[in-house]
VOVOTI-195791 format. One record per residue (C-alpha): residue in three letters; x, y, z. Coordinates in nm, 2 decimals. Example, Ala and Ser with C-alpha at 12.3 -4.5 7.8 and 13.67 -1.06 7.14 Angstrom:
<roke 'ALA',<1.23,-0.45,0.78>>
<roke 'SER',<1.37,-0.11,0.71>>
This chain:
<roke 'UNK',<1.94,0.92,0.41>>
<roke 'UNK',<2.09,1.02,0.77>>
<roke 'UNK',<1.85,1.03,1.08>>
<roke 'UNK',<1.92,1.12,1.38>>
<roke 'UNK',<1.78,0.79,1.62>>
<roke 'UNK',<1.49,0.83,1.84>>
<roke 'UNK',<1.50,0.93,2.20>>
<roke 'UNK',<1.29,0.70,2.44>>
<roke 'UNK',<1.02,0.93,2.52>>
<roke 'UNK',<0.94,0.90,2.09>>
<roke 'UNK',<1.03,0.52,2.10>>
<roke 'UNK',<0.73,0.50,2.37>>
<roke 'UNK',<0.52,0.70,2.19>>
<roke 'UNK',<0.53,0.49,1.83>>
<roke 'UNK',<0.48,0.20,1.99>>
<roke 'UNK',<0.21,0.34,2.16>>
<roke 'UNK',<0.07,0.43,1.82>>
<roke 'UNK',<0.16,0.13,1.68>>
<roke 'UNK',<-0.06,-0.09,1.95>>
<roke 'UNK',<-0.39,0.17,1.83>>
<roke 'UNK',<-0.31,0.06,1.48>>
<roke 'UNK',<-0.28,-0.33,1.55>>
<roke 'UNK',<-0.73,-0.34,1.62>>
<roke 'UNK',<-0.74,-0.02,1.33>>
<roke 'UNK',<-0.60,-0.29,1.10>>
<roke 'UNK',<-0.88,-0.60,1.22>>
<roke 'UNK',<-1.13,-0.36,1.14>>
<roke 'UNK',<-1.03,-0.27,0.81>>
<roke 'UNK',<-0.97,-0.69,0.75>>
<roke 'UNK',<-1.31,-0.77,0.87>>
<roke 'UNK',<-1.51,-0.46,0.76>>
<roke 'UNK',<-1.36,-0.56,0.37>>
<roke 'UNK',<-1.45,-0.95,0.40>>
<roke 'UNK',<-1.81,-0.80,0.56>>
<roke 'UNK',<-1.92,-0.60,0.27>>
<roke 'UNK',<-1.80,-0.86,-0.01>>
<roke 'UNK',<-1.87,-1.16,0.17>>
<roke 'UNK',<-2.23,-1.24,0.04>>
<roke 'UNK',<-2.21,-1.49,-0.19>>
<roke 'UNK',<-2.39,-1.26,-0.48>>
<roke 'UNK',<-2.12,-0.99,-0.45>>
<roke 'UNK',<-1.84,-1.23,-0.39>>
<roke 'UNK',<-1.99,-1.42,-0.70>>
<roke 'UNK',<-2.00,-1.07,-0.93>>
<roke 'UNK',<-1.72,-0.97,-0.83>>
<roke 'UNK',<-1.52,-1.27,-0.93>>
<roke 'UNK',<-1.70,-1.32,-1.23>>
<roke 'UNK',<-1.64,-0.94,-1.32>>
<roke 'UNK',<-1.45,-0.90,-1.63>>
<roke 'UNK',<-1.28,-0.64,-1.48>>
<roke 'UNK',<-1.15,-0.83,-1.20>>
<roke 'UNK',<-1.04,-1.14,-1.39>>
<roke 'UNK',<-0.83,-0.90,-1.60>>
<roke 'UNK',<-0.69,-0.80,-1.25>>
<roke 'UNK',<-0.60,-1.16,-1.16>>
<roke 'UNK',<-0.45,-1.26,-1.46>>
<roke 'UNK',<-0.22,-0.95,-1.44>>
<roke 'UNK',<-0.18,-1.09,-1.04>>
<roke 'UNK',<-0.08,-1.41,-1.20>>
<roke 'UNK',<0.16,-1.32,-1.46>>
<roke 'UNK',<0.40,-1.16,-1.23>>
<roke 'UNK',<0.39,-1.39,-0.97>>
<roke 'UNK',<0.51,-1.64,-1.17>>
<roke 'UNK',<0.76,-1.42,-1.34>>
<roke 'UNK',<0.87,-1.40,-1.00>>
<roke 'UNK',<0.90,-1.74,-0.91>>
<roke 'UNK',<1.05,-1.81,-1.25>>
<roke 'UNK',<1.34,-1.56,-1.20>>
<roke 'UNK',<1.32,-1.43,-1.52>>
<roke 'UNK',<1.48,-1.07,-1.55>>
<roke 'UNK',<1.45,-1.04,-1.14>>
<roke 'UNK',<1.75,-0.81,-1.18>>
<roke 'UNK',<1.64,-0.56,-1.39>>
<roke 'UNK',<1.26,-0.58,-1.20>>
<roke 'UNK',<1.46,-0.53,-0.90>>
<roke 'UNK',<1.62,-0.24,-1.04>>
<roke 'UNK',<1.29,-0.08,-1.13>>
<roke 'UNK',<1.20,-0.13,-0.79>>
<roke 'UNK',<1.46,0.07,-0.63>>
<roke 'UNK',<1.39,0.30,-0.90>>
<roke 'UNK',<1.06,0.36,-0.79>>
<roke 'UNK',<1.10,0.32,-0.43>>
<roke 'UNK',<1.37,0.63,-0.46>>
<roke 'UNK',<1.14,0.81,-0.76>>
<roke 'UNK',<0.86,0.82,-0.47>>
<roke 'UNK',<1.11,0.91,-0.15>>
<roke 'UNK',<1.19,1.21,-0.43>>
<roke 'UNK',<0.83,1.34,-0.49>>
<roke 'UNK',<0.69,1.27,-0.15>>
<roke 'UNK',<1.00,1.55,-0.03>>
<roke 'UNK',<0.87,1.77,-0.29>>
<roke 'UNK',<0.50,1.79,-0.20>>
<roke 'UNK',<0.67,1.91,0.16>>
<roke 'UNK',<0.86,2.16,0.01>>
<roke 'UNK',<1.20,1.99,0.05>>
<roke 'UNK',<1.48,1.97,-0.20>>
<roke 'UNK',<1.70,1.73,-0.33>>
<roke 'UNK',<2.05,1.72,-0.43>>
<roke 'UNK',<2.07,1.38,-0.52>>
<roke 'UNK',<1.97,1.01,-0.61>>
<roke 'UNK',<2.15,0.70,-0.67>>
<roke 'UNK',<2.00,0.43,-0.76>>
<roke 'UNK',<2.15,0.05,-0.86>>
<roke 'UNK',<2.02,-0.31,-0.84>>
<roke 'UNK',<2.19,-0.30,-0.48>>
<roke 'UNK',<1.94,-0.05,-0.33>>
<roke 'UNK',<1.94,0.31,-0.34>>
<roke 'UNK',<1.89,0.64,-0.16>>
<roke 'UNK',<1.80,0.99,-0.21>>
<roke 'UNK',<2.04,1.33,-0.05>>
<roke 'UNK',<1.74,1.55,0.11>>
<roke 'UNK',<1.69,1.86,0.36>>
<roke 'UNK',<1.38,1.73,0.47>>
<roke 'UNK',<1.24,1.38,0.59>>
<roke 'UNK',<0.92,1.27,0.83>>
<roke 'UNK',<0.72,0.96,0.85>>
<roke 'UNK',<0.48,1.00,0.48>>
<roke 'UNK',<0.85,1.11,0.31>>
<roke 'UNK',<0.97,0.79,0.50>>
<roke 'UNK',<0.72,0.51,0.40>>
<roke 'UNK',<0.55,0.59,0.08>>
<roke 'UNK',<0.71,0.37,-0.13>>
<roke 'UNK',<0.59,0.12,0.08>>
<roke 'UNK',<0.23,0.19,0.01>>
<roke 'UNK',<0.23,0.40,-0.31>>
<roke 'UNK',<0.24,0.18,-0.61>>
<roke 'UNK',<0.45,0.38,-0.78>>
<roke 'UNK',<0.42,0.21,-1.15>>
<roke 'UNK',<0.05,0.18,-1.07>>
<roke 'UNK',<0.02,0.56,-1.10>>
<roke 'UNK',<0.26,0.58,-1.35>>
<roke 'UNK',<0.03,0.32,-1.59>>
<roke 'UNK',<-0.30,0.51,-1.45>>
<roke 'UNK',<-0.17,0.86,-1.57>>
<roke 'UNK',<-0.03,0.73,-1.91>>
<roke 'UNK',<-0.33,0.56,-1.95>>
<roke 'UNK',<-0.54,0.89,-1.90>>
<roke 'UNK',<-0.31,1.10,-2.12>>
<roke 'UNK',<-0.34,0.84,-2.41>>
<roke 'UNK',<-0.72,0.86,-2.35>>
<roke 'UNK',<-0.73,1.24,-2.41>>
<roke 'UNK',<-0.62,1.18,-2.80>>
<roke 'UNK',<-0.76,0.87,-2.89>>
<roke 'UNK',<-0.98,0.57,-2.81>>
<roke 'UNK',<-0.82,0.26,-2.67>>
<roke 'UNK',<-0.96,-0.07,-2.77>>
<roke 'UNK',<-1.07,-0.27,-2.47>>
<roke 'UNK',<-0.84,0.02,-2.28>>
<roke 'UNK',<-1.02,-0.02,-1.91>>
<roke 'UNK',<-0.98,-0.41,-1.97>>
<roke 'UNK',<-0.59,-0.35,-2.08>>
<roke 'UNK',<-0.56,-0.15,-1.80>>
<roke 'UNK',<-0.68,-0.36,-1.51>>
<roke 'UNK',<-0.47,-0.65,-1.68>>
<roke 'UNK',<-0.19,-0.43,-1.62>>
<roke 'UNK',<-0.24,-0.28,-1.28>>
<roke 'UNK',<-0.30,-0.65,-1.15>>
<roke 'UNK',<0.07,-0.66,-1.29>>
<roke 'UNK',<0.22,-0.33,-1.13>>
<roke 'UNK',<0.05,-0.35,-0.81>>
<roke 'UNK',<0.14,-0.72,-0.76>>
<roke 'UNK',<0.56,-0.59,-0.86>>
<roke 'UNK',<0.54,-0.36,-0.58>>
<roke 'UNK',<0.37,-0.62,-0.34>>
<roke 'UNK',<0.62,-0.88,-0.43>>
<roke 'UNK',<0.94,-0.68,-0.42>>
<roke 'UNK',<0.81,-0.45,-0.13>>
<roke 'UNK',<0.73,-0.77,0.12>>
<roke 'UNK',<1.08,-0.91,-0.03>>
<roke 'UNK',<1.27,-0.55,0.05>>
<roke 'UNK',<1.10,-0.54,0.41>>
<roke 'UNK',<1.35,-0.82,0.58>>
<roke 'UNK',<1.64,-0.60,0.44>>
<roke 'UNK',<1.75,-0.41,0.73>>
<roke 'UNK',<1.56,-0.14,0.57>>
<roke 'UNK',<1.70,0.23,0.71>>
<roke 'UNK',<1.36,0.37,0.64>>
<roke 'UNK',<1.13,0.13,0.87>>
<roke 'UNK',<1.42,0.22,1.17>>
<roke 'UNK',<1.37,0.62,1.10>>
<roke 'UNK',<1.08,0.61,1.28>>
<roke 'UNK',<1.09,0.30,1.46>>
<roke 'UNK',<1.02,-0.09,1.29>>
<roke 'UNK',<0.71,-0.20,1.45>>
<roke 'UNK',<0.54,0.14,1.45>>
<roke 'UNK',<0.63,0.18,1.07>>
<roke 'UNK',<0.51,-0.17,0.98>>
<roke 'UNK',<0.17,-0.13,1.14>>
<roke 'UNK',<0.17,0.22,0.92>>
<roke 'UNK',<0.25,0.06,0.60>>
<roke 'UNK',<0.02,-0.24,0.68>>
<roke 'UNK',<-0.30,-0.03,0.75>>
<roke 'UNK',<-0.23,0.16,0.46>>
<roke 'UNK',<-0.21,-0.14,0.21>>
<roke 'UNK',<-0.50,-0.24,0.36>>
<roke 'UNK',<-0.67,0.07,0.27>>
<roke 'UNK',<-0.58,0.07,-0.07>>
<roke 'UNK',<-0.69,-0.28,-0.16>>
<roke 'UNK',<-1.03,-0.15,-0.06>>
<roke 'UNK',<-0.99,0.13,-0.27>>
<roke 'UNK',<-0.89,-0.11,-0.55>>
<roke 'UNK',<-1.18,-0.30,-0.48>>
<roke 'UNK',<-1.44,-0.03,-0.46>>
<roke 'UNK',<-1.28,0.10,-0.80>>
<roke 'UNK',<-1.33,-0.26,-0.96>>
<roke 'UNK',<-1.66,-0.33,-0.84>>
<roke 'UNK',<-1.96,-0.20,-0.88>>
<roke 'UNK',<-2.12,-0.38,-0.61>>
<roke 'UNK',<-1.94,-0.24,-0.30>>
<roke 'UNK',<-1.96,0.12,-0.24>>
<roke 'UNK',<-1.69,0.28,-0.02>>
<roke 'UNK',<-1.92,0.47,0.16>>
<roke 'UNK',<-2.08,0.11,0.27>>
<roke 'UNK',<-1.72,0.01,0.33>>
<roke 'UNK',<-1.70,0.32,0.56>>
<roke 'UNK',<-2.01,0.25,0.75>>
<roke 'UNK',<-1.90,-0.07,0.78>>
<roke 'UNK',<-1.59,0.00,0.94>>
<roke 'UNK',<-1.67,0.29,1.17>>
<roke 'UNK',<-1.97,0.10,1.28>>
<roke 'UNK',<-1.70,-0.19,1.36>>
<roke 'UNK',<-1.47,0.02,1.49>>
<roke 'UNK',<-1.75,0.14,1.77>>
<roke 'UNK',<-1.79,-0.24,1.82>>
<roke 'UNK',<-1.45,-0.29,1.89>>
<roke 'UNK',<-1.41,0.00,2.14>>
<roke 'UNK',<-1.75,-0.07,2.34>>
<roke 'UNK',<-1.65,-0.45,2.33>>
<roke 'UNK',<-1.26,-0.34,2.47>>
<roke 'UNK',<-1.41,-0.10,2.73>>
<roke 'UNK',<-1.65,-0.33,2.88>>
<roke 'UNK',<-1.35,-0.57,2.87>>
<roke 'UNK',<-1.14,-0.31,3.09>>
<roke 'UNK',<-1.40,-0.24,3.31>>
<roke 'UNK',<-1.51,-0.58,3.42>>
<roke 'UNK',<-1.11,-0.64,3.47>>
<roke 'UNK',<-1.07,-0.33,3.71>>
<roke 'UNK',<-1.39,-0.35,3.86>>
């Protein structure tokens, strides 16, 4: 994927944006660890059965990973992925594409159209994740799974934690997406919305947080944070 690079006045402006994101992300940290932090939820929610399917599935592919077993091929289904999501992203924006290749090496997609969601989604869109969640739901409309929700979570733990593992191990690689729009501003992007969806993954898997008490949580912090960083500015001008 060409792009043309950014002109200074853009360049100032991301990292502009990216410096809003930076306290956007704290908040989102410390409003999560606020409304799970009791010890009764923290205690349910690890003791959930639901959630120790979830780490097991964590477990197994980290140490798949560390083992090396088949990295290849995982890493091919990676990039397979990474470009299968570039590919729908440019269709929900009514772009085209005329092509895809896609090896163990990396990959890219041919496109008339690009901007910043085209750009990063594979980055925070676990794209086996949905791919399991939708099969999942299609089996379910013809027949009963035994233990299905507990099958499942075993297996998102797995598919979410292959896209954590090969995305944070893709990052370093001179990556032509994150430089499209500028590094810094496209990590704090990709980092806030990770962030988001492990409180969505959390909310989902958990019956005792609620994301609208997650979303008090955080806009209440977030008022916090501002009142806290204007009275900061103040007493240094004034």
């Amino acid at each position: 994927e060409d792009f043309l690079p950014l002109t200074w006045a853009k360049r100032v402006l991301h990292w502009a944006f990216a410096f809003l994101l930076v306290p956007l992300c704290f908040v989102t940290i410390i409003s999560l660890l606020k409304v799970t932090g009791e010890e009764r939820i923290l205690t349910r929610i690890l003791y959930s059965t639901e959630v120790i399917c979830f780490l097991v599935g964590i477990g197994s592919m980290v140490s798949w990973f560390i083992a090396g077993i088949f990295n290849d091929r995982f890493l091919y289904l990676y990039v397979l992925g990474h470009e299968l999501t570039h590919a729908m992203f440019v269709f929900a924006f009514l772009g085209r594409v005329s092509g895809i290749h896609i090896s163990s090496q990396g990959g890219y997609i041919m496109t008339n159209k690009s901007n910043i969601v085209i750009a990063l989604a594979p980055y925070f869109v676990p794209f086996w994740s949905v791919v399991l969640i939708l099969l999942h739901g299609l089996i379910e409309l013809f027949t009963d799974i035994p233990a299905g929700d507990l099958i499942l979570m075993g297996l998102l733990g797995l598919t979410w934690t292959f896209h954590v593992i090969w995305t944070v191990w893709m990052i370093p690689k001179d990556q032509p997406d994150l430089k499209e729009h500028g590094t810094f501003f496209s990590l704090m992007i990709i980092i806030l919305a990770n962030l988001l969806l492990i409180t969505l993954m959390t909310c989902a898997t958990s019956s005792e947080v609620q994301l609208g008490e997650f979303a008090f949580t955080w806009w209440n912090n977030c008022l916090d944070l501002g009142e806290a960083g204007w009275r900061l500015l103040t007493g240094w001008l004034f």
